[in-house]
C-alpha positions as CSV (number, residue, x, y, z in Angstrom):
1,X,0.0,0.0,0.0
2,X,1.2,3.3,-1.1
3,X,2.0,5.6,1.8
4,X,0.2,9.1,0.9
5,X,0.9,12.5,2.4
6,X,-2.5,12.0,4.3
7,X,-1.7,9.1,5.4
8,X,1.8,9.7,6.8
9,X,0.4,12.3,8.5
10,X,-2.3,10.1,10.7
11,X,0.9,7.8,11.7
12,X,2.5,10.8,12.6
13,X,-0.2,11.9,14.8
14,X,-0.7,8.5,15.9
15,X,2.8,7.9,17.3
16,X,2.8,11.7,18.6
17,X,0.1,10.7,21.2
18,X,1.4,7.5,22.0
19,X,4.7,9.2,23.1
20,X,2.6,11.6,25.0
21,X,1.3,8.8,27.2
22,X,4.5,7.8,28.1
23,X,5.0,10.0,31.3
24,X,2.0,8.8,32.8
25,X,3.5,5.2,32.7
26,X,6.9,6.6,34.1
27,X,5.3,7.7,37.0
28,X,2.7,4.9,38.2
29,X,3.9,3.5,41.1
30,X,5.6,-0.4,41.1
31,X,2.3,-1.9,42.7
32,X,0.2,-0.8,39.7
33,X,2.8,-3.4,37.5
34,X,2.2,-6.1,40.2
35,X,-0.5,-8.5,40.7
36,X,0.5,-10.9,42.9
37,X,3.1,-9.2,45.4
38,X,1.4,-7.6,48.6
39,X,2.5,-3.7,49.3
40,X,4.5,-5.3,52.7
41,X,7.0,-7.8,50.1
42,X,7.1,-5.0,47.3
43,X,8.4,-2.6,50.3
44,X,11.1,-5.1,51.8
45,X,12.2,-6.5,48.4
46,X,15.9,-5.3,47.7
47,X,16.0,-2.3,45.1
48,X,17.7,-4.6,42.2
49,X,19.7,-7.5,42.0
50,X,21.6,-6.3,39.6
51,X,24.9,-4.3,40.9
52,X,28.1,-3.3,39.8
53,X,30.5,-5.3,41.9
54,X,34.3,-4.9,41.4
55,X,35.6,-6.0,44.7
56,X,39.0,-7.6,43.7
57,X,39.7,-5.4,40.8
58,X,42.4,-3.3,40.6
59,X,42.2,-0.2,38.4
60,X,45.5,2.5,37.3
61,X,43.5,6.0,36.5
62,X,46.0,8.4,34.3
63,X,45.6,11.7,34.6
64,X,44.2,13.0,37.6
65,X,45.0,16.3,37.8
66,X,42.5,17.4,40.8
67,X,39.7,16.2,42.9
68,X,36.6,17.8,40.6
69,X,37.2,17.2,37.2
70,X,35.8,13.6,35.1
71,X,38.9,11.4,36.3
72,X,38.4,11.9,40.1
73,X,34.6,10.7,39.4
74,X,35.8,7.9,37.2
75,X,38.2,7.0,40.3
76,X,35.5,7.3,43.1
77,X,33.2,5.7,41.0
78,X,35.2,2.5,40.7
79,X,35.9,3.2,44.2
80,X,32.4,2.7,44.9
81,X,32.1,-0.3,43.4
82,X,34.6,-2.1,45.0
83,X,37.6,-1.5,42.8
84,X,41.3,-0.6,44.5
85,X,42.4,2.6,43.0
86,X,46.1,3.6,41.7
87,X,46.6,6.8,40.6
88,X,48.9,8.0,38.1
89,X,48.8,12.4,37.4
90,X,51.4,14.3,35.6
91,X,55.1,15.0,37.1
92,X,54.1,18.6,37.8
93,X,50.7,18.1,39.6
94,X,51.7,15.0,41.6
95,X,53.2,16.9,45.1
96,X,49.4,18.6,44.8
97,X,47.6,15.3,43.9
98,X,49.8,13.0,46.3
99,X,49.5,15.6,49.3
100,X,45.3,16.1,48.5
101,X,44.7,12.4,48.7
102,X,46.9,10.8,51.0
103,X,47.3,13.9,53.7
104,X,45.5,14.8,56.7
105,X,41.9,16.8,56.1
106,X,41.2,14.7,52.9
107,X,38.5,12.6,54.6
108,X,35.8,14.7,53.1
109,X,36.7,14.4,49.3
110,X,37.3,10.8,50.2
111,X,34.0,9.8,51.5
112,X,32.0,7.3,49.7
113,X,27.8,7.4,49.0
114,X,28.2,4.1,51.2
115,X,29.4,6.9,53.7
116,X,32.5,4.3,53.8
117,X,36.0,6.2,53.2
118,X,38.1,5.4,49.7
119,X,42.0,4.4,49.9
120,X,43.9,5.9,47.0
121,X,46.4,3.0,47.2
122,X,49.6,4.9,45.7
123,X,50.0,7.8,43.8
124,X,52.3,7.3,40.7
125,X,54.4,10.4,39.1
126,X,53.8,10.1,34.9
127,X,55.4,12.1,32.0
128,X,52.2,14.0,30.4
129,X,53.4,15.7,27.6
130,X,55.6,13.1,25.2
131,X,58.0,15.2,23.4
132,X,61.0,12.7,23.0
133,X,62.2,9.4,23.5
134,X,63.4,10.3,27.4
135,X,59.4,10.7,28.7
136,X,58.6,7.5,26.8
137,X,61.6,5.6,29.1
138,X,60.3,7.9,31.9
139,X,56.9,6.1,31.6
140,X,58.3,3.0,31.0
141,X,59.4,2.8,34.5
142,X,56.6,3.5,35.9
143,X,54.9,0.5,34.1
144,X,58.0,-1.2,35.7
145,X,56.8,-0.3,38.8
146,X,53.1,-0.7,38.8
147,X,54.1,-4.7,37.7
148,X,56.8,-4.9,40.6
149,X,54.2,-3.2,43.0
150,X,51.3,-4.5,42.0
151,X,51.8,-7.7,39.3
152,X,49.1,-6.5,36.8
153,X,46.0,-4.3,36.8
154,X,42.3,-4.9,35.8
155,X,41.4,-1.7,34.4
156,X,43.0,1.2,32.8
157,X,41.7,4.7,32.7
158,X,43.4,6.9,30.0
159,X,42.2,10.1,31.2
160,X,45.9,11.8,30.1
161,X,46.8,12.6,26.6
162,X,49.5,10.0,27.4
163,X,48.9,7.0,29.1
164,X,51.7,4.2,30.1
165,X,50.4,0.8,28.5
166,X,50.5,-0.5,32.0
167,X,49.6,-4.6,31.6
168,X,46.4,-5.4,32.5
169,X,44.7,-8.9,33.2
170,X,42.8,-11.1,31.0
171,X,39.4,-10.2,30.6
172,X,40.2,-6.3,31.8
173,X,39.0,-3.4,30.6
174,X,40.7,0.0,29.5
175,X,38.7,3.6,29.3
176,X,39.7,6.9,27.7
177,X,37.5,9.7,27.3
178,X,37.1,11.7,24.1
179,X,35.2,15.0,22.9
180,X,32.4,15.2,20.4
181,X,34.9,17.3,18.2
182,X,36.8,14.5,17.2
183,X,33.9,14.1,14.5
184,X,32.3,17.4,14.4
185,X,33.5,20.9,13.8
186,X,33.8,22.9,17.3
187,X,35.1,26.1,17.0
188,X,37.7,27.8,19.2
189,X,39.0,23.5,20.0
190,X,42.0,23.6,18.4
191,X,45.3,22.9,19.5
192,X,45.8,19.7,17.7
193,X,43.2,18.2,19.8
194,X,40.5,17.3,17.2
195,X,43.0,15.3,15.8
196,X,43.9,13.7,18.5
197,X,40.4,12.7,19.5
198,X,39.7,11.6,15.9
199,X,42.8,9.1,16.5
200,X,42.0,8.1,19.9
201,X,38.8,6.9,18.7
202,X,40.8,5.3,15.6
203,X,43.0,3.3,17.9
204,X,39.7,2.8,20.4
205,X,38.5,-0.3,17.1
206,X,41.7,-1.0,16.6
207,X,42.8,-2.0,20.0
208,X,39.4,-3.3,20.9
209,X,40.1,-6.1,18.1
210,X,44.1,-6.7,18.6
211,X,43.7,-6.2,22.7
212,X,40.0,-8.7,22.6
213,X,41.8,-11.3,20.2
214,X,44.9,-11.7,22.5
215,X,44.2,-11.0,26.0
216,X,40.3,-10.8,25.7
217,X,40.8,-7.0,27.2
218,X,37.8,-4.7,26.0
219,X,38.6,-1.0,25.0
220,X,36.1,1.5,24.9
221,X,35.9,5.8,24.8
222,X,33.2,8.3,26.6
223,X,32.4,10.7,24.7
224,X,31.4,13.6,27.1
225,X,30.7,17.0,27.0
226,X,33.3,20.0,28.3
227,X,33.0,20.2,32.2
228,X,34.6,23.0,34.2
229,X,37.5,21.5,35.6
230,X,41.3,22.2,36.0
231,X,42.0,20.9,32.5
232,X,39.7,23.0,30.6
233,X,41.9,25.9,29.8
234,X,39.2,28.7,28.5
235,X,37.0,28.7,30.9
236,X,35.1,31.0,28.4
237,X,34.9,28.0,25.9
238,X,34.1,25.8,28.3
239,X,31.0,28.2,29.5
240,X,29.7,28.8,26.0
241,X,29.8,25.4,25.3
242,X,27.9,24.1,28.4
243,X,25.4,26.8,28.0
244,X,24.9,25.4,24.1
245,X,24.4,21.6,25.4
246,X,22.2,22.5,27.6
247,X,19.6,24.8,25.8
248,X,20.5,22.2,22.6
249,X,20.9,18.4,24.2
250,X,17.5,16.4,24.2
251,X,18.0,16.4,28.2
252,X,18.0,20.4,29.3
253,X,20.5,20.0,31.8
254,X,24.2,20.5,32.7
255,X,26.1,17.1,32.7
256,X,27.7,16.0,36.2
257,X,30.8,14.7,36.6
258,X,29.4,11.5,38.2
259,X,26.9,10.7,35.3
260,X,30.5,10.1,33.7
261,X,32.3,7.9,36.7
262,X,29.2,5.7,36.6
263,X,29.3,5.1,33.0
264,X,32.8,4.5,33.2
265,X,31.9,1.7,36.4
266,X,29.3,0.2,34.2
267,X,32.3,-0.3,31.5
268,X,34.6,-1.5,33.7
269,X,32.3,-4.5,34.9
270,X,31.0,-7.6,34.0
271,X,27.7,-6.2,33.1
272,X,29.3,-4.4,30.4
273,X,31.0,-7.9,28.8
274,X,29.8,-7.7,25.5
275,X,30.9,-4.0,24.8
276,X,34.2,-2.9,23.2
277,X,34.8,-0.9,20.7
278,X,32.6,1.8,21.2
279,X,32.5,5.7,21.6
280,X,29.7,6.1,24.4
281,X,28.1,9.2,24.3
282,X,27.2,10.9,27.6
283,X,26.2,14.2,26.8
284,X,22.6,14.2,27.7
285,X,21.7,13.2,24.2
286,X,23.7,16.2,22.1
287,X,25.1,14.1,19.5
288,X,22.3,13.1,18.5
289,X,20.7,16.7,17.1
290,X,21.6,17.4,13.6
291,X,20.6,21.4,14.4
292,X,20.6,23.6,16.9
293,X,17.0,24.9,18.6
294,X,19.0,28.1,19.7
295,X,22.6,29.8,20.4
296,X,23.4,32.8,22.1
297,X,27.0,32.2,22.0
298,X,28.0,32.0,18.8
299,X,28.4,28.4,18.5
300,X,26.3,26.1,15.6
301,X,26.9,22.8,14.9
């Protein structure tokens, strides 16, 4: 049957106030889906049995530079779940890093939802910027000592442009993060960056097929949106662009660093076996709009 303008149209209208109904359904309470569970066992019944466990991991996050920005989250996230944490941050930030974690006052930035306290396990000192063969060697030792200290690792977190291919485990998982620009034009992130993100995602497939193939290791990218933290270094950037995902992005909101730590969790656990090789976009949705509603700034993508 020929689809006509009229008839498209009636679909449309169709589907529009299908969707409409969906709220309602969102927010009926769990008793209205059950019909043979009393109130008293809905109300004692745990939440889920499905949980992110990773007590017996071990997990090396590169690049923390401070206690607010996506790797700290990605840390206390894993934390969290169960995960010990090793830290690796850059040669310049690590008196900062080592003294903010490990000395005395830290309990707060510590503290767990569990209300439990997280152990940074050791604080490694890494060569960020790789501008000759010495700060490859320099980070070559450090991979020494992670395997003399610690044998291997379970999860990797590249959150660094640079990141020591410290071994991990069979079966582990390793994490970067990534920027939308990598495949779309975003003016005023330059720097070589684009690039950069365009080839980490590259070498995200490649290595998902060589590391799987080998060692069964999955390797997979979030793709995030700018956050103000330490790292970002125009804050007027980062502003314009945070006020464009959130008056663009299907969710009208401003992303939280923890929306990204438990994506990254979810990645780094069993539940997430089947994934690798994938860019994961958690951005409230922005990637997927093809134009914007409105920009104040300047910006169009």
């Amino acid at each position: 049957m020929a689809i006509t303008a009229t008839t498209s149209g009636l679909l449309l209208a169709a589907a529009r106030r299908s969707i409409s109904s969906y709220p309602s359904l969102f927010k009926r309470s769990v008793r209205s889906f059950s019909n043979d569970a009393t109130p008293e066992a809905i109300e004692n019944k745990p939440a889920s049995d499905l949980a992110i466990d990773l007590r017996g991991k071990r997990a090396f996050i590169a690049g923390l530079a401070d206690t607010k920005g996506y790797g700290w989250a990605i840390s206390k996230a894993l934390a969290a779940a169960g995960a010990e944490i090793l830290v690796g941050t850059s040669v310049l930030a690590f008196q900062k890093v080592n003294c903010s974690l490990l000395c005395r006052g830290s309990e707060e930035i510590l503290q767990l939802p569990s209300g439990s306290r997280m152990k940074i396990h050791k604080v490694y000192a890494l060569e960020a910027a790789i501008d000759n063969p010495e700060d490859v060697a320099y980070n070559e030792e450090v991979v020494q000592s992670v395997k003399h200290d610690w044998g291997s690792i379970d999860i990797i977190v590249h959150s660094i442009e640079e990141c020591p291919e410290v071994v991990a485990l069979i079966g582990g998982s390793a994490i970067s993060l990534t920027y939308t620009a990598s495949q779309s034009i975003i003016p005023g992130y330059g720097g070589g960056m684009t690039s950069a993100k365009a080839a980490l995602e590259s070498d995200t497939r490649v290595l998902a097929f060589e590391a799987g193939r080998r060692q069964g290791i999955r390797v997979n990218t979030i793709s995030a949106d700018p956050q103000r933290i330490l790292g970002a270094k125009s804050s007027v950037f980062i502003d314009r662009m945070i006020e464009y995902s959130s008056t663009n992005a299907p969710l009208k909101k401003e992303l939280s660093a923890e929306e990204v730590g438990n994506t990254a969790a979810f990645l780094a656990s069993p539940l997430a076996s089947a994934i690798t090789g994938a860019v994961i976009h958690v951005d409230n949705g922005l990637n997927a709009m093809g134009a914007v509603l409105r920009s104040k700034n300047g910006i169009f993508r």
